[in-house]
Residue frames relative to the residue before (quaternion, step in Angstrom):
aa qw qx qy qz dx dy dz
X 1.0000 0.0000 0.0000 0.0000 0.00 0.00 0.00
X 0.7351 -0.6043 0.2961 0.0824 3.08 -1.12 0.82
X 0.1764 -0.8381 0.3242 0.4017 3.85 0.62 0.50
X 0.4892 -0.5157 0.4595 0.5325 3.83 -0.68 0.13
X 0.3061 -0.5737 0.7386 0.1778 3.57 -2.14 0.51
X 0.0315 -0.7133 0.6995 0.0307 3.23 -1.05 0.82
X 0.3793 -0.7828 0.4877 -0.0741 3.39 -1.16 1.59
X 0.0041 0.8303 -0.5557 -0.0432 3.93 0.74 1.05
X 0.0840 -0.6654 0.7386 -0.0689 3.01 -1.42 1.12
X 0.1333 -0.5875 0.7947 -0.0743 2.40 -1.48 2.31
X 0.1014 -0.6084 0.7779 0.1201 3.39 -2.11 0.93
X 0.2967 0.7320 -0.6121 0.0387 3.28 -0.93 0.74
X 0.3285 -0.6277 0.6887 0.1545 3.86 -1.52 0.52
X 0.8583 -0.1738 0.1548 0.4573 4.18 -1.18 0.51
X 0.4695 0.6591 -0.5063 0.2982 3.21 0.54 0.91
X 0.2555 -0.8715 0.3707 0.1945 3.74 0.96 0.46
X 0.7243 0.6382 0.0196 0.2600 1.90 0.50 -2.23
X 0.7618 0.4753 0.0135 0.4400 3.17 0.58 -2.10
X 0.4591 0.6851 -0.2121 0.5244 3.45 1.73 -1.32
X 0.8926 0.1014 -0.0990 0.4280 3.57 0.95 -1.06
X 0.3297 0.6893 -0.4155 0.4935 2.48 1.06 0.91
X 0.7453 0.2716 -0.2008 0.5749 3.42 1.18 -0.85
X 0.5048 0.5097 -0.4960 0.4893 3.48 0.65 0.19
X 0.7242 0.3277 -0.4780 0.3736 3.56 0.53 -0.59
X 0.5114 0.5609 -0.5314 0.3762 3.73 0.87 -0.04
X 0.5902 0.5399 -0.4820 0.3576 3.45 0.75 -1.15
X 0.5168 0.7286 -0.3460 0.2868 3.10 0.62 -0.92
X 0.6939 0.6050 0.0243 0.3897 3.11 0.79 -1.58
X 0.6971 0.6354 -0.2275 0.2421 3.14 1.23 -0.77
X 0.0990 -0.8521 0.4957 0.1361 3.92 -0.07 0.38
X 0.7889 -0.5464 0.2789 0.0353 2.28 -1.90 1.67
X 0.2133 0.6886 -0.6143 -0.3209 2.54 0.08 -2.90
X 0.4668 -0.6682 0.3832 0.4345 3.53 1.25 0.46
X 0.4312 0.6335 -0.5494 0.3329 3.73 0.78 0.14
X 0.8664 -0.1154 -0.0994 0.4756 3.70 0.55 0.03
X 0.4487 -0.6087 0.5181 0.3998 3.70 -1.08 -0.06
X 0.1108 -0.6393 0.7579 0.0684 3.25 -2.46 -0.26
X 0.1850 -0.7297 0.6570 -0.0412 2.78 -1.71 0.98
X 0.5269 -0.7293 0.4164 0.1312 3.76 -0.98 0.23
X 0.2146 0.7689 -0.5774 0.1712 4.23 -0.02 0.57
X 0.1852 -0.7163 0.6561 -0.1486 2.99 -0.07 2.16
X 0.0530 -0.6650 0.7377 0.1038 4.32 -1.08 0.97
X 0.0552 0.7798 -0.5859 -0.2136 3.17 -1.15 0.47
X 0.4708 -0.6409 0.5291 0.2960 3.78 -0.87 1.18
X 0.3860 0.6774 -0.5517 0.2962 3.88 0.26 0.30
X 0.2245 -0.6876 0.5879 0.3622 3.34 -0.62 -0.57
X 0.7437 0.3950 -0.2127 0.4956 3.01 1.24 -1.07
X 0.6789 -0.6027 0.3947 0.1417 3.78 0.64 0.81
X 0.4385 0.7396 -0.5015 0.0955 3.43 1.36 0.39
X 0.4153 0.7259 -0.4598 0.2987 3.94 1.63 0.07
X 0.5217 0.7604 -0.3666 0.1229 3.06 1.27 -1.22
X 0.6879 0.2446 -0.3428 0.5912 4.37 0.77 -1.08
X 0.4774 0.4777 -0.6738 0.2998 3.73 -0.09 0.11
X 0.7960 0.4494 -0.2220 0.3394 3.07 0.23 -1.64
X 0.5593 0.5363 -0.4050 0.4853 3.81 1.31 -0.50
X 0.5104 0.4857 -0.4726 0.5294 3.67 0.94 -0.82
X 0.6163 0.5687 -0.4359 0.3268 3.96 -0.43 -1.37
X 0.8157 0.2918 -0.1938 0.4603 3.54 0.12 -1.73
X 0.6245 0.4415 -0.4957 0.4117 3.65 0.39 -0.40
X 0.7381 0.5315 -0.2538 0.3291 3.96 1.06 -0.89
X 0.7517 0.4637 -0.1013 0.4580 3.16 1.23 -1.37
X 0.1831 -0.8240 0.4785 0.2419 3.60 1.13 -0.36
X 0.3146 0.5350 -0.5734 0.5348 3.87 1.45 1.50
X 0.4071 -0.5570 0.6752 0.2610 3.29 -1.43 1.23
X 0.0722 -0.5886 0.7978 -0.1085 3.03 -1.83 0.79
X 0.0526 -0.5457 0.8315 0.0897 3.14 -1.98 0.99
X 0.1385 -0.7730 0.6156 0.0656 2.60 -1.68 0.33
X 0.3624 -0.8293 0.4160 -0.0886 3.87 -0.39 1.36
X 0.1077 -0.8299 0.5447 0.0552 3.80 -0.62 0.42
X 0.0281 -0.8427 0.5317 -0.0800 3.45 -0.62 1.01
X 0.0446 -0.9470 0.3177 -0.0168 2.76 0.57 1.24
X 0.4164 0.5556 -0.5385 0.4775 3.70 1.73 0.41
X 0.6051 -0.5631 0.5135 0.2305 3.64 -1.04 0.97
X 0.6364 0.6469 -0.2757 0.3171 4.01 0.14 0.65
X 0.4825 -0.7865 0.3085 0.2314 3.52 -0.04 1.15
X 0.6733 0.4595 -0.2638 0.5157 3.18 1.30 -1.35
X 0.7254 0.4905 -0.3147 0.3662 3.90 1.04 -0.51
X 0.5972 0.5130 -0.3431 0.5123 3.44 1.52 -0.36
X 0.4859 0.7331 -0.3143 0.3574 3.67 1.68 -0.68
X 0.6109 0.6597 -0.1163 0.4221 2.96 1.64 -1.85
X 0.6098 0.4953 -0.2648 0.5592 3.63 0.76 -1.92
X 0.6846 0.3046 -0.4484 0.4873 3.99 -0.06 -0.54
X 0.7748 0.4412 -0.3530 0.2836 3.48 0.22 -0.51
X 0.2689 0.6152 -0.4931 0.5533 3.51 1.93 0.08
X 0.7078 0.6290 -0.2585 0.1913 2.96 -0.24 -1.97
X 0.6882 0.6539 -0.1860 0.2534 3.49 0.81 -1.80
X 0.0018 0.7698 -0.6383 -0.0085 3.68 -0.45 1.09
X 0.8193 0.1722 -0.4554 0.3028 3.44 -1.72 1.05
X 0.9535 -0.0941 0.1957 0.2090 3.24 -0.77 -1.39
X 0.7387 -0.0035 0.1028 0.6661 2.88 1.40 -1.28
X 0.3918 -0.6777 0.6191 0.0619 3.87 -1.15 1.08
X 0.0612 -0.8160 0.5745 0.0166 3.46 -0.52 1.26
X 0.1051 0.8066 -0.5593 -0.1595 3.92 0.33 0.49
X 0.1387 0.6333 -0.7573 -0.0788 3.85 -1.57 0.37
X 0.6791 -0.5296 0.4623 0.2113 3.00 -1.84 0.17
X 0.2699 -0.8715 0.3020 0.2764 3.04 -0.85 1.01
X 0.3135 0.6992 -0.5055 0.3965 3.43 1.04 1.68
X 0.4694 0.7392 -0.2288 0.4253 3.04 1.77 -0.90
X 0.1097 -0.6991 0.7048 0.0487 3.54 -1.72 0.24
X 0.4500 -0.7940 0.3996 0.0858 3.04 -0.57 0.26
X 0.0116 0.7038 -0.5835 -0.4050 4.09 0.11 0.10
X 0.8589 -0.2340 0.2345 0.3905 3.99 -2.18 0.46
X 0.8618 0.4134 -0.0276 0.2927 3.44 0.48 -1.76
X 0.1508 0.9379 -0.2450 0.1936 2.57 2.14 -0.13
X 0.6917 0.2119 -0.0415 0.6892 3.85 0.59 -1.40
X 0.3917 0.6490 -0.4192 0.4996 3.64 0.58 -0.19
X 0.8807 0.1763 -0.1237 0.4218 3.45 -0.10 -1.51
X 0.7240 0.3263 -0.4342 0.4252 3.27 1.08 -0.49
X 0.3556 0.5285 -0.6220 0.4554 4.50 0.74 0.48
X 0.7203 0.4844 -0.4018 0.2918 3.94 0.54 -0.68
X 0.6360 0.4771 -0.3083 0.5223 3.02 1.01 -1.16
X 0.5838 0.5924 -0.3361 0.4419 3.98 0.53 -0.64
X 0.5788 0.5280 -0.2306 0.5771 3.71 0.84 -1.01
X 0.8481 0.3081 -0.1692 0.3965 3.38 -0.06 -1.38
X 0.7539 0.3557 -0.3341 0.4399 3.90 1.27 0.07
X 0.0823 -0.7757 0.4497 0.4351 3.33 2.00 -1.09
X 0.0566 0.7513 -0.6480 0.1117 3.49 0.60 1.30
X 0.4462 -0.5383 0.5711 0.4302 3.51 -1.34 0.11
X 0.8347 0.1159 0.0807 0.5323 4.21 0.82 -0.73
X 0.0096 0.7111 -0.7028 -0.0204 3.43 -0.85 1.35
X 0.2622 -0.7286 0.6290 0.0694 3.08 -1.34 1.00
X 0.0968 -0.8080 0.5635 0.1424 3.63 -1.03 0.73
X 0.5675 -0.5430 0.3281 0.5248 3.71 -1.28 0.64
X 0.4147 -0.5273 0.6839 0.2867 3.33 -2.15 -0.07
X 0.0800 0.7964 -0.5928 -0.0892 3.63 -0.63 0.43
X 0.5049 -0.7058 0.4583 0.1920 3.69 -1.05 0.91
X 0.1470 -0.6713 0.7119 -0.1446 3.32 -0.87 1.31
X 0.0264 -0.8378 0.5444 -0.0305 2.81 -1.28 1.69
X 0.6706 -0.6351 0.2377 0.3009 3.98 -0.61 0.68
X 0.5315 0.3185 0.2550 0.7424 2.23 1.68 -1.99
X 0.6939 -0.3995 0.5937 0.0799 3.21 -2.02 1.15
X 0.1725 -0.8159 0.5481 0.0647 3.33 0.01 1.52
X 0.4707 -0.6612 0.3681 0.4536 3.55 -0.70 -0.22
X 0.6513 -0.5638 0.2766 0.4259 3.67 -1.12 0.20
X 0.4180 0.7398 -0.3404 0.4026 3.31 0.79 -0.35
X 0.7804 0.2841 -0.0784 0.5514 3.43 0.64 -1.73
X 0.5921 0.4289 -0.4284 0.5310 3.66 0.64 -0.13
X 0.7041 0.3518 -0.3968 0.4723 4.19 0.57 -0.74
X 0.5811 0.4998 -0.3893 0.5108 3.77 0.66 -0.56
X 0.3094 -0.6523 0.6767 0.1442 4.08 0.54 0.02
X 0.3006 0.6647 -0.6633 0.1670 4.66 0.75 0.17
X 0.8536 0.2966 -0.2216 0.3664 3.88 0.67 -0.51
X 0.3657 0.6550 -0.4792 0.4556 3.43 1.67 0.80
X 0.0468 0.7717 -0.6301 -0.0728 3.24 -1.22 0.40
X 0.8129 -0.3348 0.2236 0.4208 3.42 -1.94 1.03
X 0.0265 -0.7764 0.6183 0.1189 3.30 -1.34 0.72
X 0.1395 -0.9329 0.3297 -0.0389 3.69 -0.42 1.07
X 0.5765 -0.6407 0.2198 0.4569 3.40 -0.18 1.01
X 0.5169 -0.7611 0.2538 0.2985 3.59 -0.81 0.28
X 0.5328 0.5256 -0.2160 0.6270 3.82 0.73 1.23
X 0.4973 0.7788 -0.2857 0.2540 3.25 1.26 -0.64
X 0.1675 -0.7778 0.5451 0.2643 3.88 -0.13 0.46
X 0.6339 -0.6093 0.4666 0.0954 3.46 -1.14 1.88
X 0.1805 -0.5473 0.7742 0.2618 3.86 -0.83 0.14
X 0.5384 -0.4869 0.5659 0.3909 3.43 -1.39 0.64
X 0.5886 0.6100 -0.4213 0.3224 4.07 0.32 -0.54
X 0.6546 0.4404 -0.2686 0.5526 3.66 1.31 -1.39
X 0.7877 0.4284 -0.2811 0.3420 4.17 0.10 -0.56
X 0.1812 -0.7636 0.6195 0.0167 2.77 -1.28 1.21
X 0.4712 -0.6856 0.3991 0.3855 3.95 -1.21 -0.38
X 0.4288 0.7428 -0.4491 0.2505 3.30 1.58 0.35
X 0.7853 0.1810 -0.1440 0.5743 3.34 1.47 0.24
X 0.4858 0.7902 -0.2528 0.2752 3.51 0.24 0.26
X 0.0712 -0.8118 0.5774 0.0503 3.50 -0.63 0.64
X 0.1221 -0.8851 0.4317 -0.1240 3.44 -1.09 1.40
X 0.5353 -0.7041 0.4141 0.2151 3.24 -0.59 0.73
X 0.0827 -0.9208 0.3557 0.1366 3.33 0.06 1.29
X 0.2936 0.6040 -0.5631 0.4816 3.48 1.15 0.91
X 0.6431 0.5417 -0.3943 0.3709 3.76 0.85 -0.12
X 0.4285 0.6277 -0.2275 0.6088 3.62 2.23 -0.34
X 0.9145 0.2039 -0.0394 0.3471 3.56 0.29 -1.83
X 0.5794 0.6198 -0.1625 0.5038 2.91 1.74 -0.10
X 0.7941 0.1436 -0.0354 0.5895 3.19 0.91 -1.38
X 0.4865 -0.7120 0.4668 0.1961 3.60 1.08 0.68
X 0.5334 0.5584 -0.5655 0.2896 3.62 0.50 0.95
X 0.3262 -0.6380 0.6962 0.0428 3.48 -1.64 0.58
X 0.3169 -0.6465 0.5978 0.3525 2.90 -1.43 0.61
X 0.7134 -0.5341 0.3499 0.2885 3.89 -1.68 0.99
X 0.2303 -0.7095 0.6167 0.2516 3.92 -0.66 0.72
X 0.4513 0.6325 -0.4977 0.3855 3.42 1.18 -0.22
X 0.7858 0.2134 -0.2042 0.5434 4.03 0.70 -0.60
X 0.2336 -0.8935 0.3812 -0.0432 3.28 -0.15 1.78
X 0.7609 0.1326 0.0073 0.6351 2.77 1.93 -1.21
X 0.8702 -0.0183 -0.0676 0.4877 2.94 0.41 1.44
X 0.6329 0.6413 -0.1463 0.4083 3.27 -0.87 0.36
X 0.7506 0.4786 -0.2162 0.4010 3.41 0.71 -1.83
X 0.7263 0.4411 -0.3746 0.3710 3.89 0.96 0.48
X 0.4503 0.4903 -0.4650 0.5835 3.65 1.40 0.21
X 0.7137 0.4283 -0.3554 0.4253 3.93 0.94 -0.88
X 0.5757 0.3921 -0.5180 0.4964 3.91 0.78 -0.01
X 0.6408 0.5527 -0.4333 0.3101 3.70 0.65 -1.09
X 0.5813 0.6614 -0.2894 0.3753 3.72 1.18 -0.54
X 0.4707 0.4576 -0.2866 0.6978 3.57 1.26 -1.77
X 0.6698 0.4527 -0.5747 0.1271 3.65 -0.74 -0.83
X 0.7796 0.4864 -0.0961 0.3825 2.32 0.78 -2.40
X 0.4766 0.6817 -0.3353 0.4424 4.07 1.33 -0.34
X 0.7009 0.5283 -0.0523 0.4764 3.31 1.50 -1.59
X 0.5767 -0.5974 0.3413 0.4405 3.76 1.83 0.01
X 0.5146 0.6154 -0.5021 0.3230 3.65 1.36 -0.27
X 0.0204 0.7683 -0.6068 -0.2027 3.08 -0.84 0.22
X 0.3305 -0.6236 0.6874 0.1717 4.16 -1.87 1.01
X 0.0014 -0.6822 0.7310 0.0153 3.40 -1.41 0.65
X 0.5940 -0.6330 0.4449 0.2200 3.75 -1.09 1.29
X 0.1892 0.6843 -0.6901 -0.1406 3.97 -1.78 0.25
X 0.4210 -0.7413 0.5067 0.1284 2.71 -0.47 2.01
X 0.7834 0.3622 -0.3507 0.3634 4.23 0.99 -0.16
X 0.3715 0.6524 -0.4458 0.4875 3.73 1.69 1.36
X 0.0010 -0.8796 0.4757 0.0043 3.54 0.38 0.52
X 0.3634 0.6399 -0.6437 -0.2101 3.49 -1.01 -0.36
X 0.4652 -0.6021 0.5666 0.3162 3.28 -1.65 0.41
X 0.3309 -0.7166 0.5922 0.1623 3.03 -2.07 0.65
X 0.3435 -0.6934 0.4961 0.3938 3.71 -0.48 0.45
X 0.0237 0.8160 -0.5745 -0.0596 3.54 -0.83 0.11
X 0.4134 -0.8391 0.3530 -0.0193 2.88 0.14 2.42
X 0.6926 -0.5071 0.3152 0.4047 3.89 -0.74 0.63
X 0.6735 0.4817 -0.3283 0.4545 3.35 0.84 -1.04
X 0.7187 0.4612 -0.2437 0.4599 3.74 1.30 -0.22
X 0.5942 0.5254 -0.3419 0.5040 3.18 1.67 0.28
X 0.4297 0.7049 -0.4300 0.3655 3.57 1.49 0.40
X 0.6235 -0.5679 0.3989 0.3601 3.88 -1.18 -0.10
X 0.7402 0.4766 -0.2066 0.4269 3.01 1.23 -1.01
X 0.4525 0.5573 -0.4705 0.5132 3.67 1.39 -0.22
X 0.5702 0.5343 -0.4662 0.4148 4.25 0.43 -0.71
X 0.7657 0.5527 -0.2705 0.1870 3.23 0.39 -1.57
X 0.5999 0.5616 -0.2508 0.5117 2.82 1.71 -1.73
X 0.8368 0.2887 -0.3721 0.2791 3.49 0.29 -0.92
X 0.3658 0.5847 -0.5879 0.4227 3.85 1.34 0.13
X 0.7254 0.5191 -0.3017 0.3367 3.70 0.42 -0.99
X 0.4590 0.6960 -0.2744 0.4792 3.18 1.66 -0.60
X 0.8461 0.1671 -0.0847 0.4990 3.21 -0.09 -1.43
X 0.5701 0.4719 -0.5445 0.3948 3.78 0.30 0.04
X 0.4381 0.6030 -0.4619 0.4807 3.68 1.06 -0.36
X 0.9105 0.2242 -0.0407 0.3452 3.50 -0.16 -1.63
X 0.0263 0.7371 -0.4538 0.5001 3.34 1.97 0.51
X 0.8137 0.3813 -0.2549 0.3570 3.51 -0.08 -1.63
X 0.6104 0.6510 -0.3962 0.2159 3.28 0.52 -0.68
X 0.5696 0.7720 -0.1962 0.2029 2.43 1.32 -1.76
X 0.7056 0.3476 -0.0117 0.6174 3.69 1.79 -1.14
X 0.1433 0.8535 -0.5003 0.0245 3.97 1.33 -0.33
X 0.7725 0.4204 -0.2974 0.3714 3.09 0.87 -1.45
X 0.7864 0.1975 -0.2611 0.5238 3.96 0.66 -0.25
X 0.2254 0.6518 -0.6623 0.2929 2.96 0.55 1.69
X 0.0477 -0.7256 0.6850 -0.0446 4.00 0.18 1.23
X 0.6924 -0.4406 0.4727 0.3211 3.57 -1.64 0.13
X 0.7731 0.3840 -0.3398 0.3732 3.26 1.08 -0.37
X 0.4193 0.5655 -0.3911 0.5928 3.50 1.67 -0.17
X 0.7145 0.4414 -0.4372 0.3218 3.26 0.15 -0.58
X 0.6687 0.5645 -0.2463 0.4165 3.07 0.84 -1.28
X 0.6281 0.4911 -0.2655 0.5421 3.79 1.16 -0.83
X 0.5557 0.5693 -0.2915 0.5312 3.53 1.13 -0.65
X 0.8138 0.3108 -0.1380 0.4712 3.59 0.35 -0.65
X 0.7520 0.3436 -0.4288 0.3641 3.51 1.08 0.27
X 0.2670 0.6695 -0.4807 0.4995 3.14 2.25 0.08
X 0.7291 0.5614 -0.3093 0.2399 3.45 0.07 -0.96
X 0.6302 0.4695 -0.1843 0.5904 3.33 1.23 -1.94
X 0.8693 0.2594 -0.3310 0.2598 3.94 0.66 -0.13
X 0.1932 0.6361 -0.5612 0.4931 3.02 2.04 1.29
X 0.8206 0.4706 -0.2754 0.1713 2.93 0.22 -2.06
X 0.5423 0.6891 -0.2546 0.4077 3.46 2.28 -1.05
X 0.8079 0.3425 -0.1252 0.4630 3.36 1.05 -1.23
X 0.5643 0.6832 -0.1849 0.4250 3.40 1.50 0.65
X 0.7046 0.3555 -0.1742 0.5889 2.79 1.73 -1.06
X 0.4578 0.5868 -0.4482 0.4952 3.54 1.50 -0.49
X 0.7713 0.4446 -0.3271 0.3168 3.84 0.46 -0.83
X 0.5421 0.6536 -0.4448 0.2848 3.42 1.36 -0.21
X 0.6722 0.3638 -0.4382 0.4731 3.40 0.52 -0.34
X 0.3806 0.6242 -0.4846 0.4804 3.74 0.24 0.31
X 0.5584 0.7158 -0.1365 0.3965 3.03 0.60 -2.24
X 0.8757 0.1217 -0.0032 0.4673 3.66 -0.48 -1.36
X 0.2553 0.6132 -0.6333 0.3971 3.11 1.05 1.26
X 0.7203 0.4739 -0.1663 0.4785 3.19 0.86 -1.45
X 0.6086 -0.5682 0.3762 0.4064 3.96 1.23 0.07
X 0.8333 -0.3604 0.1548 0.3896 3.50 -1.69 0.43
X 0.7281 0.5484 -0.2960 0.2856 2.99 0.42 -1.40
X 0.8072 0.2728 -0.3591 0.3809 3.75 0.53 -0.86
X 0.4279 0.6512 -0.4568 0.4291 3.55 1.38 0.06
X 0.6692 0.3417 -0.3962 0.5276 4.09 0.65 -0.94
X 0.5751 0.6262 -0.4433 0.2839 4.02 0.58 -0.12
X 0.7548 0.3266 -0.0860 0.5623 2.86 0.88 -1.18
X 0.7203 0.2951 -0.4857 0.3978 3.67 0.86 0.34
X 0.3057 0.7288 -0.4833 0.3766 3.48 1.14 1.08
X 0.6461 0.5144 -0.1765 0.5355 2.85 1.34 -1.75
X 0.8113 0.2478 -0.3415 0.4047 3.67 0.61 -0.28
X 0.6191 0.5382 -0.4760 0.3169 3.21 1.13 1.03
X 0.3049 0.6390 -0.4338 0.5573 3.08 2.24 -0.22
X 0.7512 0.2156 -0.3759 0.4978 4.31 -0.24 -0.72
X 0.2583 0.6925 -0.5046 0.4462 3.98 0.43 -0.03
X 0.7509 0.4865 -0.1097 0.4329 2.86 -0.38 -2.47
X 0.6604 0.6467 -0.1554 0.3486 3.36 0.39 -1.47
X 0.8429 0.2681 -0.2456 0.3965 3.25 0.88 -1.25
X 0.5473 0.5695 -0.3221 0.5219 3.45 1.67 -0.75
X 0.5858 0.4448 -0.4707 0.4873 3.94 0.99 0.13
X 0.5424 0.5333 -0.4091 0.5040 3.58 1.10 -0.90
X 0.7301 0.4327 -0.2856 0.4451 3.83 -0.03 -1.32
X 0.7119 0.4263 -0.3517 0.4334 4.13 0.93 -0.38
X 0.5474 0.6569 -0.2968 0.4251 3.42 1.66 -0.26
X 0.6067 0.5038 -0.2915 0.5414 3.28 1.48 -1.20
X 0.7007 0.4032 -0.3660 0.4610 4.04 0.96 -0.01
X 0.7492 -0.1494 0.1840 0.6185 3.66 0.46 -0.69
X 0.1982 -0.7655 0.6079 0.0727 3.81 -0.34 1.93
X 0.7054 0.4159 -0.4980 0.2854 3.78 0.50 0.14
X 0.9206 -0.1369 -0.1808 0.3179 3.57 1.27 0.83
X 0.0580 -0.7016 0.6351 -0.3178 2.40 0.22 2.66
């Protein structure tokens, strides 16, 4: 019998640095000869700045690798080009901030085998260079859910920053990820179609990779922007039963987060920084939320 092929997919735009950083993990990764891998680096540049990392990788690591330019500015379209790209069995995507630990694809072919999920997803866990401040370590803003191992995912909890997929779930079941979510977004919205479509993702909480999270991401104002971020594109996620009355329920949930939130902040920083930047995330995620609601009520194919 045949060994599985496991297809990593890196997306990444000017990130040299980081870019090689995770190649040298790929590197790193072990087999146990029980299956193979290969390498489909996209870069969103135009101008190709992935290109000597990735020449360094293949001349070092002796893992094929293509490598691909997509130069229309869009997550869900650079998502796609790796997913052209992909040869055998299974599609591993991480980020290319990310590292990996060795056993990585290892653990998550086991868990995959042993459920015949279509997708196991593993946590992401921050790694920092530098001494983050206290604030951001007591606020937990860069912790994420941790979940028994086996667990079946709601399409709402999964993302592709870690994740390893069955690519008969691509050639078979003919999904893409949505150009409609250019910036962001466009992997909770395939994880939805999947999981709508009968796929089903189950979690291995012992597949890690780590993210670096770089000073400029240890600031306040990066939270805010990105609470504002994603409560915006949050919406998409449902466009199609956005009726007038969802909306309208949608937006006063919000104004009585955003009401009974901001009254608590001064409370709040009794207790110091940290729970005061939580909870004004959360009221920039319903924020976000409403100024996506109010761009829908002008033109829903892009708010």
């Amino acid at each position: 019998m045949p060994k599985p092929h496991v297809t990593i997919g890196v997306c990444t735009y000017r990130r040299p640095m980081l870019l090689g950083r995770l190649l040298a993990g790929i590197a790193k990764l072990t087999t146990g000869d029980s299956f193979t891998i290969s390498c489909v680096v996209v870069d969103n540049d135009a101008e190709g700045s992935a290109k000597a990392q990735v020449e360094a990788f293949a001349a070092g690591s002796g893992i094929p690798v293509r490598l691909a330019v997509e130069p229309s500015r869009s997550f869900a379209l650079v998502r796609n080009r790796v997913v052209s790209l992909a040869e055998g069995d299974f599609l591993a995507f991480i980020d290319d901030d990310e590292v990996p630990v060795p056993d990585w694809l290892s653990q998550l072919l086991q868990v995959q085998a042993s459920t015949q999920a279509d997708g196991v997803l593993g946590p992401v866990r921050p790694y920092f260079d530098q001494p983050p401040p206290q604030w951001l370590i007591d606020s937990k803003l860069c912790d994420r859910p941790v979940h028994p191992t086996g667990m079946v995912m709601p399409w709402s909890k999964c993302r592709t920053g870690n994740v390893l997929l069955s690519l008969a779930v691509f050639r078979a079941g003919g999904l893409e990820f949505d150009p409609a979510f250019a910036s962001g977004g466009e992997d909770v919205d395939f994880f939805k179609r999947a999981s709508r479509a009968g796929y089903t993702f189950v979690w291995c909480e012992e597949a890690p990779a780590y993210e670096l999270v770089p000073p400029e991401r240890c600031r306040k104002s990066y939270f805010l922007r990105r609470g504002l971020h994603q409560g915006r594109v949050s919406l998409k996620y449902d466009v199609d039963r956005l009726t007038n009355g969802t909306r309208l329920a949608l937006g006063v949930r919000s104004v009585v987060a955003l009401s009974a939130y901001t009254v608590a902040l001064p409370f709040l920083a009794l207790r110091g920084l940290a729970p005061v930047m939580k909870y004004l995330v959360k009221d920039s995620h319903h924020l976000g939320r409403m100024l996506g609601l109010l761009q829908f009520g002008r033109d829903h194919r892009n708010f």
